[in-house]
N, C-alpha and C positions, 0 to 999 in steps of 0.2 A: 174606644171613646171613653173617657170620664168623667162622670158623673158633678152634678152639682157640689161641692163641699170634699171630695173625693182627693187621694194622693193624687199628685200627675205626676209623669215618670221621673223627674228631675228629682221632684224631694223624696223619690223610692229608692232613686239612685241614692240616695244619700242616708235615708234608714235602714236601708235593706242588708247591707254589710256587719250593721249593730247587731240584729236576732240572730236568736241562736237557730242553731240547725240539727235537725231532727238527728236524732241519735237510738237508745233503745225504745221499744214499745213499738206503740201503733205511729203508724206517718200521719202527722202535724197538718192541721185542716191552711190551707193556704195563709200565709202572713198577713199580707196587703188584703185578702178579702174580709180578715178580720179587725185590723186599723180601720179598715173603712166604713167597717160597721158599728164601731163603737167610735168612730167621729158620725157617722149618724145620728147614733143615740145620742150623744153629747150635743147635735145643732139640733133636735128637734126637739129633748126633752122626753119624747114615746118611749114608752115601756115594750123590753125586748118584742116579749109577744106580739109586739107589731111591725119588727122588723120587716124590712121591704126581702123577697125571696133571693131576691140579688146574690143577698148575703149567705144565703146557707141558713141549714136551722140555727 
């Protein structure tokens, strides 16, 4: 299920080709969980620290 303001899978199909993909280091905290949290941030204005836990720290 998808969230209010949230990718839905159409326009993921459609970003998700563009990122890059992990390569050396540590593995890359999930793509889509992090678009979605900074279109969060972008429709409500709230500062991180009040991100919804959804998101990951």
């Amino acid at each position: 299920m998808v969230g209010r303001g949230e990718l839905v899978d159409r326009a993921w199909a459609v970003i998700e080709p563009s990122l890059p993909v992990s390569g050396c280091g540590r593995r890359w905290r999930d793509h889509r969980q992090v678009i979605n949290a900074i279109l969060w941030k972008l429709r409500t204005g709230s500062p991180w620290r009040d991100l919804p836990d959804r998101y990951g720290p």
